[in-house]
C-alpha positions in Angstrom: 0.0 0.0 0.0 2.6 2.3 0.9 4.0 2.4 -2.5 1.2 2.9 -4.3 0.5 6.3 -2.1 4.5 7.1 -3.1 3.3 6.7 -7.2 -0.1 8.7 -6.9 1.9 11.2 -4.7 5.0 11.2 -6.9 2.3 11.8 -10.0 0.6 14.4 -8.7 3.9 16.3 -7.6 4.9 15.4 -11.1 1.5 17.3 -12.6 1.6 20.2 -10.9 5.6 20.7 -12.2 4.0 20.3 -15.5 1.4 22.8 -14.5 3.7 25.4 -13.0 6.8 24.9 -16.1 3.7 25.8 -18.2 2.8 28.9 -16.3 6.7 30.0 -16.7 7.0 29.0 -20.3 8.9 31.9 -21.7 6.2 34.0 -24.1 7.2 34.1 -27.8 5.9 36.2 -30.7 4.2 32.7 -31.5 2.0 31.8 -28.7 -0.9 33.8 -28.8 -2.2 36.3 -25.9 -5.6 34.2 -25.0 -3.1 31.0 -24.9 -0.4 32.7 -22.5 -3.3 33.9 -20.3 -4.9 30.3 -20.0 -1.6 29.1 -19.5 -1.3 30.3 -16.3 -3.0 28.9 -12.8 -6.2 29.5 -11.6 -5.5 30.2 -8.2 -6.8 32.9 -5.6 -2.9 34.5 -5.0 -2.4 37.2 -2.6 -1.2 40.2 -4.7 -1.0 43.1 -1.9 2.6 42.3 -2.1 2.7 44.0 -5.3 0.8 46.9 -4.4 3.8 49.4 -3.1 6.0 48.5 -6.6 7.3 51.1 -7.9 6.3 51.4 -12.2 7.4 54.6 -14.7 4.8 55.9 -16.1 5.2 58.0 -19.2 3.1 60.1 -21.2 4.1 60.2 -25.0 3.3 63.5 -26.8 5.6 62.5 -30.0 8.6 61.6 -31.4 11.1 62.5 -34.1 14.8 61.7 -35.9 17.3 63.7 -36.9 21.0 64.0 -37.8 23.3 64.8 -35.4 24.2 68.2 -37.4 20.7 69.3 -36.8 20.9 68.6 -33.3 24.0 70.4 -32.4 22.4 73.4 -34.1 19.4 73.4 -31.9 19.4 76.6 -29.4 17.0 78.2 -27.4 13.6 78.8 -29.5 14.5 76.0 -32.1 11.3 74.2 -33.0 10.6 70.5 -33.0 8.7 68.9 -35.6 6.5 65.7 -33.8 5.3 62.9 -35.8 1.9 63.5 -34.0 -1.1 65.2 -35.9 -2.8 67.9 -33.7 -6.0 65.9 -31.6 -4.1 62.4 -32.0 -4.7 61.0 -28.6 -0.8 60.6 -26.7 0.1 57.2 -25.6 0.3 56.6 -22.0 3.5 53.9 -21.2 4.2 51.9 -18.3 7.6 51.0 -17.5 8.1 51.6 -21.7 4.8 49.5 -22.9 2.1 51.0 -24.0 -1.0 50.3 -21.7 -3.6 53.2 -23.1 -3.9 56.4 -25.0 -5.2 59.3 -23.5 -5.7 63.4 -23.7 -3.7 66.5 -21.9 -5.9 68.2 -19.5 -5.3 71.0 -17.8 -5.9 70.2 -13.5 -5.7 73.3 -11.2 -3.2 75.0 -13.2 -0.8 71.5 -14.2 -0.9 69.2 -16.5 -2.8 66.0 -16.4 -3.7 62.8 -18.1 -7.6 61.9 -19.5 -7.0 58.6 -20.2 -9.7 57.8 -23.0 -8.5 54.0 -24.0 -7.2 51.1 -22.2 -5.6 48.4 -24.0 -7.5 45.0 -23.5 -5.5 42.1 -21.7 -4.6 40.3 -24.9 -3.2 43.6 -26.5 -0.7 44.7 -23.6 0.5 41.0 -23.4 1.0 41.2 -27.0 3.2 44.1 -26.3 5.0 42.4 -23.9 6.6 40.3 -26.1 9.3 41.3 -28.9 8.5 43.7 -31.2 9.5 43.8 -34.9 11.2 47.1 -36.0 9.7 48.9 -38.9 
């Protein structure tokens, strides 16, 4: 008897390894955002823990290139052309992945953040992963 407790002990243990390798599967531009999120365990976990970490959130308001030469000849009142038409919403980044896209607002006298979108679960996953440079 004892060793038959010791094999449907010993496959169980082996199960939930199979269960938790799966969870920490490394996620690749192949596996698909609905698949990584049923991947993982459907447990009640504690997540307070994670409540005082510290993310950087930025607010994007454009971007642009340029040659060094034009950048050594910036001075005080040079103008920067964004690649960002006027009214295009600004995307909102946590620790440099984009989560939503929002609006500037103006909150007793300083800047602030409307956000207007949230990317869905899938979406910021899928930006979790690599990303292929255009």
């Amino acid at each position: 008897m004892p060793d038959s407790d010791n094999n449907s002990s010993s496959s169980e243990q082996s199960k939930e390894m199979k269960s938790q390798d799966k969870a920490l599967a490394p996620i690749s531009s192949k596996n698909s955002a609905s698949t990584i999120l049923e991947s993982f365990p459907k447990t009640n976990v504690n997540i307070d823990i994670l409540m005082d970490v510290k993310l950087k959130l930025t607010c994007q308001v454009g971007e642009s290139q340029m040659y060094i030469r034009d950048l050594l000849s910036l001075g005080q009142g040079s103008v920067i052309e964004l690649r960002r038409l006027i009214g295009e919403h600004l995307d909102i980044l946590v620790n440099g992945k984009l989560l939503a896209k929002g609006e500037v607002v103006i909150v007793n006298e300083k800047f602030g953040i409307r956000i207007n979108d949230i990317l869905s679960k899938e979406d910021r996953i899928r930006f979790l992963g690599p990303q292929d440079d255009e």
